[in-house]
MOPAC internal coordinates of N, CA, C and O (Angstrom, degrees):
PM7 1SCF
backbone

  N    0.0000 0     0.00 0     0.00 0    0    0    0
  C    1.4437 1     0.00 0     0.00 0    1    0    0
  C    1.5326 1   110.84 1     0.00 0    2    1    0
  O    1.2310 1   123.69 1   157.27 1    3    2    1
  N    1.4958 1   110.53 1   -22.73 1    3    2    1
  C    1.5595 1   113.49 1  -178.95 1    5    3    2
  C    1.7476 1   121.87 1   -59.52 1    6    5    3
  O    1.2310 1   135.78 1   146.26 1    7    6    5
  N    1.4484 1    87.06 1   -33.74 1    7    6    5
  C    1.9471 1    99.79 1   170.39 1    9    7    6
  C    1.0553 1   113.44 1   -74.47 1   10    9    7
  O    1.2310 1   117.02 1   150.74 1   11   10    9
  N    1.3277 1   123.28 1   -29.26 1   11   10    9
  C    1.4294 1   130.47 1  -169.71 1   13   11   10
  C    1.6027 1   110.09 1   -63.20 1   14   13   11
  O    1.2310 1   129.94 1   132.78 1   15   14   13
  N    1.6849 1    98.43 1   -47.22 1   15   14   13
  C    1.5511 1   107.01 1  -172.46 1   17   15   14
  C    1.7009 1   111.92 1   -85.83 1   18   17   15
  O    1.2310 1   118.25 1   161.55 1   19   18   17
  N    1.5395 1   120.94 1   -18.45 1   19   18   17
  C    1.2603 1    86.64 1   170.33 1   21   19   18
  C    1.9767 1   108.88 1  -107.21 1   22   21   19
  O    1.2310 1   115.52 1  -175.33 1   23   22   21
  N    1.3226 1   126.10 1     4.67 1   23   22   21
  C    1.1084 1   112.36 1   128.39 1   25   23   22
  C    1.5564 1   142.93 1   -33.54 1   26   25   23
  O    1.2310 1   129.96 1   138.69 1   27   26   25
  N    1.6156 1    98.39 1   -41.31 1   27   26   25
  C    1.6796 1   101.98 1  -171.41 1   29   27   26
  C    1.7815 1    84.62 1   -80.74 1   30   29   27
  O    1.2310 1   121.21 1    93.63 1   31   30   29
  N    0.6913 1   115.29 1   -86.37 1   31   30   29
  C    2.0103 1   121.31 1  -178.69 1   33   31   30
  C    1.7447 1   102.38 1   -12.66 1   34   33   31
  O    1.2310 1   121.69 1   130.11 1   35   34   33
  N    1.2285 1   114.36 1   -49.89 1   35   34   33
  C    1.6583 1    97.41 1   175.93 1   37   35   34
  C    1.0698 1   130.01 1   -95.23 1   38   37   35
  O    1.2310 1   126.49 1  -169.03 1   39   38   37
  N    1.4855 1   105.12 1    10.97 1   39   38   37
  C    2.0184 1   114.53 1   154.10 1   41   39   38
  C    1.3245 1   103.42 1   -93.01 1   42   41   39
  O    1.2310 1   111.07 1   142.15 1   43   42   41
  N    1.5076 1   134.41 1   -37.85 1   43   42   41
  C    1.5654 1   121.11 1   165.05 1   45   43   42
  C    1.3177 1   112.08 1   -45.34 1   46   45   43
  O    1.2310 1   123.44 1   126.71 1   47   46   45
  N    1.3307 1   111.01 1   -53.29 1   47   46   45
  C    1.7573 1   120.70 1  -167.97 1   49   47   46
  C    1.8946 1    93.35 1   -52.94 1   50   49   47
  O    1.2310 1   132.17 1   111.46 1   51   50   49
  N    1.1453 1    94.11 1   -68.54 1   51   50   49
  C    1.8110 1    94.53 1  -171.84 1   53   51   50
  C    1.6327 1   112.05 1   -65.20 1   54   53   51
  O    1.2310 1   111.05 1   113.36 1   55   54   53
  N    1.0360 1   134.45 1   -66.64 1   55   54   53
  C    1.8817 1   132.10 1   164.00 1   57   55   54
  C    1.9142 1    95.04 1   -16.89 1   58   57   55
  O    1.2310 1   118.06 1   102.40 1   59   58   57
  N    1.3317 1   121.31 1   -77.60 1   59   58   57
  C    1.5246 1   132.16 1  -167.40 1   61   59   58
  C    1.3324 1   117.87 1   -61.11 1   62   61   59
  O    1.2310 1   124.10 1   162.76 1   63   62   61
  N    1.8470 1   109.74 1   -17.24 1   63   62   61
  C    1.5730 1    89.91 1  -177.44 1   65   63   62
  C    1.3294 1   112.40 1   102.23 1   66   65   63
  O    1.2310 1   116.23 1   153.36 1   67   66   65
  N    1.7139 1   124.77 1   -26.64 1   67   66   65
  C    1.2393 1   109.02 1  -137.12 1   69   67   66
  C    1.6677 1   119.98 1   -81.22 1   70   69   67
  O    1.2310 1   117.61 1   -97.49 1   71   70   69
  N    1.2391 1   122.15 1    82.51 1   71   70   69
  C    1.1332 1   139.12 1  -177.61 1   73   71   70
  C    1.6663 1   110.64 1   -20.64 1   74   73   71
  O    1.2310 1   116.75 1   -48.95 1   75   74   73
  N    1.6810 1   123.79 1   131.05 1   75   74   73
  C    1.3174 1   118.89 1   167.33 1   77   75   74
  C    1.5111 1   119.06 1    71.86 1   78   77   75
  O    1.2310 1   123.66 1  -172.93 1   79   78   77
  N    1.3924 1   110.58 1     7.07 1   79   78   77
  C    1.6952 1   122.74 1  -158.65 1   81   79   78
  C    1.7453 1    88.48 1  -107.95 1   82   81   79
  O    1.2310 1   124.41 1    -6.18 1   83   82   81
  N    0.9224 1   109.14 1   173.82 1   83   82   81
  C    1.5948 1   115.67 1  -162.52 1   85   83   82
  C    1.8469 1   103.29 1  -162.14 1   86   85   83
  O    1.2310 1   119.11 1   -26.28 1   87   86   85
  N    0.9105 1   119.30 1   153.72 1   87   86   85
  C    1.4342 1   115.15 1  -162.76 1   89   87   86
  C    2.1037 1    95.14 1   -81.31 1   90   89   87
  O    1.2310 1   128.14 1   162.26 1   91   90   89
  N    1.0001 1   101.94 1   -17.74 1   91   90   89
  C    1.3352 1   104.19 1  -167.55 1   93   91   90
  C    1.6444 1   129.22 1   -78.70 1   94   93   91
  O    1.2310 1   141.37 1   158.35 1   95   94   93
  N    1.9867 1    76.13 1   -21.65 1   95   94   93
  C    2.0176 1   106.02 1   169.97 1   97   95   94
  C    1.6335 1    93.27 1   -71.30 1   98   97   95
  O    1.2310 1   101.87 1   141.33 1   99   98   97
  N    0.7103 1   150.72 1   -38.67 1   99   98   97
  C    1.2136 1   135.09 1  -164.70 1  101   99   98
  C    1.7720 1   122.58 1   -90.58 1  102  101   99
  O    1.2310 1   119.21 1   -60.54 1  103  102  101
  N    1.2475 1   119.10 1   119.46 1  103  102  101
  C    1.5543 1   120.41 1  -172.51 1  105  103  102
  C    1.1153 1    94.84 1   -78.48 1  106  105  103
  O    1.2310 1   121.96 1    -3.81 1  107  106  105
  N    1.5097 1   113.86 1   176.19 1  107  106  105
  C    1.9114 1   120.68 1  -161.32 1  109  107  106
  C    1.8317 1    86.37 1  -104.76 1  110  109  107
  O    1.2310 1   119.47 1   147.04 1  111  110  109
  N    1.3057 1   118.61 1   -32.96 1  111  110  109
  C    1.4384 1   104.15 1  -172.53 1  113  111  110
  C    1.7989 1    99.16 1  -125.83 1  114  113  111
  O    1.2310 1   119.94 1  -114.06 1  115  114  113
  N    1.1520 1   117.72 1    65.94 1  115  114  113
  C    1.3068 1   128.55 1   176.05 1  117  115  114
  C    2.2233 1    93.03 1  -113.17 1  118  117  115
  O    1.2310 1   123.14 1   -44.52 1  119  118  117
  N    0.9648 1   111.58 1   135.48 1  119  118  117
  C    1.1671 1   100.30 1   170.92 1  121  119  118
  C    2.1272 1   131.64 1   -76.11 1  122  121  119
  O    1.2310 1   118.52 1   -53.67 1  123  122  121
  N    0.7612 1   120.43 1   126.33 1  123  122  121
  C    1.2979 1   133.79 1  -173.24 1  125  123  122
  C    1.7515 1   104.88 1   -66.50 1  126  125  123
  O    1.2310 1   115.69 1   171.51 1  127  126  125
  N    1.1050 1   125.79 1    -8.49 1  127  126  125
  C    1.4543 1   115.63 1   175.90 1  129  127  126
  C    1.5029 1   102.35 1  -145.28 1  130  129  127
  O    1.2310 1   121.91 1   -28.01 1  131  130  129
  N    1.5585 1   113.95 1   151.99 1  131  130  129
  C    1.2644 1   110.28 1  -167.02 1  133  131  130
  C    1.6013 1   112.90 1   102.43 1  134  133  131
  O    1.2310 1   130.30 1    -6.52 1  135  134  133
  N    1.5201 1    97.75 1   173.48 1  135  134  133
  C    1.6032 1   111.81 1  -171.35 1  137  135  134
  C    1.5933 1   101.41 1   -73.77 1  138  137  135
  O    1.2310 1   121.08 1   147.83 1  139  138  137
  N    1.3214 1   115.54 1   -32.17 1  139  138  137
  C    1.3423 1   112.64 1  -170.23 1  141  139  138
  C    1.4621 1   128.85 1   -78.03 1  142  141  139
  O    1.2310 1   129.71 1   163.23 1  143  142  141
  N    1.2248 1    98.89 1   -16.77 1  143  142  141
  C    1.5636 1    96.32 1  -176.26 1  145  143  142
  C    1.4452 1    92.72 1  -125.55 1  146  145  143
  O    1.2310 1   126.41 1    58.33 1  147  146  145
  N    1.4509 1   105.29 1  -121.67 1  147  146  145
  C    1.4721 1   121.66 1  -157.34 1  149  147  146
  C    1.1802 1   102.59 1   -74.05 1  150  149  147
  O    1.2310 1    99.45 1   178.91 1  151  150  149
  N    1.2692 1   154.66 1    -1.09 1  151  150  149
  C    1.1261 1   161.48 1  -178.07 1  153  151  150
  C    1.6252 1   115.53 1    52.18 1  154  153  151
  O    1.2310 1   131.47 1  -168.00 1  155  154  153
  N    1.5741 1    95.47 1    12.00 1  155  154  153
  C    1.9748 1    95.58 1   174.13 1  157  155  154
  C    2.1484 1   114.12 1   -46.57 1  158  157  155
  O    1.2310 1   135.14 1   -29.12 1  159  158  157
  N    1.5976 1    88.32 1   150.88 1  159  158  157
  C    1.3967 1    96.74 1   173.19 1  161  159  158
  C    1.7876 1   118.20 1  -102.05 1  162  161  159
  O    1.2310 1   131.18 1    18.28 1  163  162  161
  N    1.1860 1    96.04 1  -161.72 1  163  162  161
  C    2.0615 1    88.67 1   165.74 1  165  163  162
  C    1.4861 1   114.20 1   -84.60 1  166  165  163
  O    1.2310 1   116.17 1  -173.09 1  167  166  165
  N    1.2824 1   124.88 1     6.91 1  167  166  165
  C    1.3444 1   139.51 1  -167.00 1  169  167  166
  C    1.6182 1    90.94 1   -91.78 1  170  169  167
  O    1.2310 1   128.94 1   131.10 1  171  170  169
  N    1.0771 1   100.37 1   -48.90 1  171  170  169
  C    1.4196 1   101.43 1  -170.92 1  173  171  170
  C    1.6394 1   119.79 1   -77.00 1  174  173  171
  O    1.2310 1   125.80 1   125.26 1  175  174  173
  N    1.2563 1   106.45 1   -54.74 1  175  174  173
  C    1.6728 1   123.47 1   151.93 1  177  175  174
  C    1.7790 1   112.11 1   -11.81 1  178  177  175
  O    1.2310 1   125.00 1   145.08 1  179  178  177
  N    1.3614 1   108.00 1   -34.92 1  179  178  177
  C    1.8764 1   115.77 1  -161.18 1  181  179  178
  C    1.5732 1    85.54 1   -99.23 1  182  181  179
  O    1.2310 1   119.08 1   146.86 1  183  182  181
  N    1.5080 1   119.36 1   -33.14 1  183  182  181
  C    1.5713 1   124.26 1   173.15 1  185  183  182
  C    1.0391 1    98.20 1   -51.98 1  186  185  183
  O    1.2310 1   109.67 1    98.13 1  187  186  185
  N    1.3929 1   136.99 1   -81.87 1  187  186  185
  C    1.3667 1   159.30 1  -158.33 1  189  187  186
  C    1.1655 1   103.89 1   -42.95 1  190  189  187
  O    1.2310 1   117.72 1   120.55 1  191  190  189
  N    1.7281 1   121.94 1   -59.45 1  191  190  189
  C    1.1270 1   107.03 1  -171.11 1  193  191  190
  C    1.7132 1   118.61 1   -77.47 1  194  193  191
  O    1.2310 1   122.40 1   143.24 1  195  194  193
  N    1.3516 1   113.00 1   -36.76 1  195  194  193
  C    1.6368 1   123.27 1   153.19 1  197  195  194
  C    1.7670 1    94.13 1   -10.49 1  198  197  195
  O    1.2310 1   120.79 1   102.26 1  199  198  197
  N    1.3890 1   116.10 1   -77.74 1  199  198  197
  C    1.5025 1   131.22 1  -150.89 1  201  199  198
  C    1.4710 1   107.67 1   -54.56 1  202  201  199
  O    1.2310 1   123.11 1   136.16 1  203  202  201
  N    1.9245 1   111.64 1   -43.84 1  203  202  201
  C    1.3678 1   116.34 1  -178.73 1  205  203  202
  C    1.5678 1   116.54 1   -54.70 1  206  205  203
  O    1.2310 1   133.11 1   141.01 1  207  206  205
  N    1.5546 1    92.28 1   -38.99 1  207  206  205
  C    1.8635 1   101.59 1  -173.86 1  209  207  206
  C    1.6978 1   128.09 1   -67.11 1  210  209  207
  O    1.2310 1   135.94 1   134.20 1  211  210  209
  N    1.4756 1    86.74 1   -45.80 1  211  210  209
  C    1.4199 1   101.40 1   154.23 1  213  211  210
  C    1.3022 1   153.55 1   -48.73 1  214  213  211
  O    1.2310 1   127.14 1   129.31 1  215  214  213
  N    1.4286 1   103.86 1   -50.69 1  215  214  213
  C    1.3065 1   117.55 1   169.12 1  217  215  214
  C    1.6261 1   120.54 1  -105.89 1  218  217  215
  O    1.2310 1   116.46 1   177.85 1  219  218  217
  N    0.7042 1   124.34 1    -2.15 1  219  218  217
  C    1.6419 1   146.62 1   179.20 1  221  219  218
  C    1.5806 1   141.60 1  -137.28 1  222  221  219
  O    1.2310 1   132.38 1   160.66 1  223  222  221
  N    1.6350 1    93.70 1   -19.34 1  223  222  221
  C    1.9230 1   103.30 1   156.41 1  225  223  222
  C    1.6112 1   101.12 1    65.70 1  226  225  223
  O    1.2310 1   123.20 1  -142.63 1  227  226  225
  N    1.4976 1   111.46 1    37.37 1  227  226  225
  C    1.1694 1   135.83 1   161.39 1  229  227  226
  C    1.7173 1   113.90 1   -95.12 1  230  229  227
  O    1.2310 1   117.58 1   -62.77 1  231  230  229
  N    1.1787 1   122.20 1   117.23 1  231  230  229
  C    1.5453 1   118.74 1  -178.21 1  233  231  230
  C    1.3528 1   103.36 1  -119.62 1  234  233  231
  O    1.2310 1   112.43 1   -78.70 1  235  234  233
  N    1.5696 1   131.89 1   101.30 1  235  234  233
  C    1.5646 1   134.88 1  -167.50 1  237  235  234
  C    1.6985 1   103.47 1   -97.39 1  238  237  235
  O    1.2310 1   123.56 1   -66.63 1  239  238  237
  N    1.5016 1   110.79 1   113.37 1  239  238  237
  C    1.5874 1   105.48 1  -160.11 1  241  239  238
  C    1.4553 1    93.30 1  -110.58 1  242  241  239
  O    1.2310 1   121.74 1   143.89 1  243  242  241
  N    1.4221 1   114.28 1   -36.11 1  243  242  241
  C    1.6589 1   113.94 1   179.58 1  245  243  242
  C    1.6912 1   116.97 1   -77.82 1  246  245  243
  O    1.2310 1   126.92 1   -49.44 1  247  246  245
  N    1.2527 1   104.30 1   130.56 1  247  246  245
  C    1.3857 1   102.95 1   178.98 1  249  247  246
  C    1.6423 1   120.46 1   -79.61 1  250  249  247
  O    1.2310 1   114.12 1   169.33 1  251  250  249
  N    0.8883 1   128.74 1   -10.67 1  251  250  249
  C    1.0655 1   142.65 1   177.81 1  253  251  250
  C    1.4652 1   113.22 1   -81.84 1  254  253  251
  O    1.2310 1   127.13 1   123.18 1  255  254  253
  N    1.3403 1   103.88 1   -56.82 1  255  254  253
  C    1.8014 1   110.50 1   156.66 1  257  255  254
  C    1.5676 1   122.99 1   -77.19 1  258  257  255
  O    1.2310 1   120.05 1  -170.54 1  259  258  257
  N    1.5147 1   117.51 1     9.46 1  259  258  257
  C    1.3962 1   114.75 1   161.81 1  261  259  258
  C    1.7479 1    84.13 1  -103.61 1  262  261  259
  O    1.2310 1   103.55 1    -6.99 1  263  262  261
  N    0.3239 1   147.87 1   173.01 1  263  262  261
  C    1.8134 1   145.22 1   175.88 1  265  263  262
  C    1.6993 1   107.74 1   132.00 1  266  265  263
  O    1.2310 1   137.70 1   116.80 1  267  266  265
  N    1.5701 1    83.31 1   -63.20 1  267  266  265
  C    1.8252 1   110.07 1  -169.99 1  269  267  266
  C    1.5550 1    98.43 1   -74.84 1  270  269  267
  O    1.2310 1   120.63 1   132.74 1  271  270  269
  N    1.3805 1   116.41 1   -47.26 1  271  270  269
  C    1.2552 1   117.39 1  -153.62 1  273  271  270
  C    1.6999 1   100.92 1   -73.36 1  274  273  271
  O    1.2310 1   123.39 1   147.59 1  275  274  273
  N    1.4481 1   111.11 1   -32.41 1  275  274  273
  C    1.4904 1   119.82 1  -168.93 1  277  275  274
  C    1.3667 1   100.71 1   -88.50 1  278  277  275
  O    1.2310 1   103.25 1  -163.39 1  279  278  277
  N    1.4565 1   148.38 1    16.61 1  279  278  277
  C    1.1895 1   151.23 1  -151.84 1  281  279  278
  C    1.6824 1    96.58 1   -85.48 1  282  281  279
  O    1.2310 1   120.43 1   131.42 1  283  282  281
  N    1.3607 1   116.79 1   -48.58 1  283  282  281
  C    1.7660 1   129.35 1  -150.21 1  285  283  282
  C    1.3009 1    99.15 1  -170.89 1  286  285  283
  O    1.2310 1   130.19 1   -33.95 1  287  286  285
  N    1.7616 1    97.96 1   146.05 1  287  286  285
  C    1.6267 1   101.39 1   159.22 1  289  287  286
  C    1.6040 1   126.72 1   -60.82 1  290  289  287
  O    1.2310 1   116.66 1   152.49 1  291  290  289
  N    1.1644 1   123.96 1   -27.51 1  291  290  289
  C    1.4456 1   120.87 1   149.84 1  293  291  290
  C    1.6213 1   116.92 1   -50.49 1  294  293  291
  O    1.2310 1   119.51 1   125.36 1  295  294  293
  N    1.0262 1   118.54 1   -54.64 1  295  294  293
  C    1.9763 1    98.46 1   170.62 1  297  295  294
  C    0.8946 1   125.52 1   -78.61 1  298  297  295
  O    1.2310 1   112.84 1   169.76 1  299  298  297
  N    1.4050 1   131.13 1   -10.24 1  299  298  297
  C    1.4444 1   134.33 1   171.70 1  301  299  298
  C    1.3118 1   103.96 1   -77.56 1  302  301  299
  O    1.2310 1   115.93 1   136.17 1  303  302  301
  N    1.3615 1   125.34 1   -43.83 1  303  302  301
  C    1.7820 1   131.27 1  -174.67 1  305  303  302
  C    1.4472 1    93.02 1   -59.00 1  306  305  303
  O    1.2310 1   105.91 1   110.34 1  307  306  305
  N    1.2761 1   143.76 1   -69.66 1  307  306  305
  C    1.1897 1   156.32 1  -145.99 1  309  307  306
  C    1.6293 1    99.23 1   -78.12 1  310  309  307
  O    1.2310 1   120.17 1   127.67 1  311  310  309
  N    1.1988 1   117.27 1   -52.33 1  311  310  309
  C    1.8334 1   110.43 1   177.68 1  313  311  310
  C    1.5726 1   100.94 1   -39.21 1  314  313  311
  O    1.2310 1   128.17 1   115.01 1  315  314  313
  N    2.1609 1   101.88 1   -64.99 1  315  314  313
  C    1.0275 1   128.43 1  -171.66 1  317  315  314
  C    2.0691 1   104.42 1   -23.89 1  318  317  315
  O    1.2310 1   125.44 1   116.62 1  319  318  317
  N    1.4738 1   107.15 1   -63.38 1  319  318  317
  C    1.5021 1   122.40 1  -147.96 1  321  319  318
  C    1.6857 1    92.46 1   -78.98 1  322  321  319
  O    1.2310 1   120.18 1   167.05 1  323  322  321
  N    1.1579 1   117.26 1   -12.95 1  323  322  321
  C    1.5857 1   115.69 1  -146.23 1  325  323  322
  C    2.2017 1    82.11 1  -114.18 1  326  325  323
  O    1.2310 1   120.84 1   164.40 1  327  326  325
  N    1.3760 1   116.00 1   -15.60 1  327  326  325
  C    1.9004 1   105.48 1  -161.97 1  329  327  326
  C    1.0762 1   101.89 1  -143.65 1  330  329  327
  O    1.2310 1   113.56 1   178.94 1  331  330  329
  N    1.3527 1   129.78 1    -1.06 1  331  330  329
  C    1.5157 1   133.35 1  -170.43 1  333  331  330
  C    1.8173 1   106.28 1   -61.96 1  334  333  331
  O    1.2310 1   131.56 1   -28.45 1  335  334  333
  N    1.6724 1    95.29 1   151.55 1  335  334  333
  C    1.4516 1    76.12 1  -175.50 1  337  335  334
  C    1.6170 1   129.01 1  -119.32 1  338  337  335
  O    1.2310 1   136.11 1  -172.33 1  339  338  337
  N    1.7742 1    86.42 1     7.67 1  339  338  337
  C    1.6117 1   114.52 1  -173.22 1  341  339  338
  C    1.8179 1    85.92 1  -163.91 1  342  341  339
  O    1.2310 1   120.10 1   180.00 1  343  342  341

């Protein structure tokens, strides 16, 4: 799961842009939206999910269950390992 997560962190980094960011800046349970963590918006959220579909053949239609899943790279790794479809 350890490849999994900083794989997933350097398709956020590259999908987002995020300039100077390094897969290593990012904690696995730091939150991804909000003041506290990554400070992503809903702009990004439509990124995110773009990224799941793409690379993993994940299609997140409920918002409520994209919510949880988009929380941290720990729930995204774990959706990821647990629904992937290739």
């Amino acid at each position: 799961m350890e490849d999994l997560k900083v794989t997933l962190k350097q398709q956020i980094i590259d999908a987002l842009n995020l300039q100077g960011m390094k897969p290593e800046d990012i904690d696995d349970s730091a939150p991804l939206f909000g003041d506290a963590g990554l400070g992503l918006d809903s702009i990004d959220s439509l990124e995110l999910m773009v990224l799941l579909e793409r690379n993993y053949g994940i299609k997140l239609t409920d918002a409520s269950e994209g919510r949880n899943v988009l929380a941290n790279i720990q729930s995204m790794s774990e959706y990821i390992l647990a629904n992937r479809k290739f």
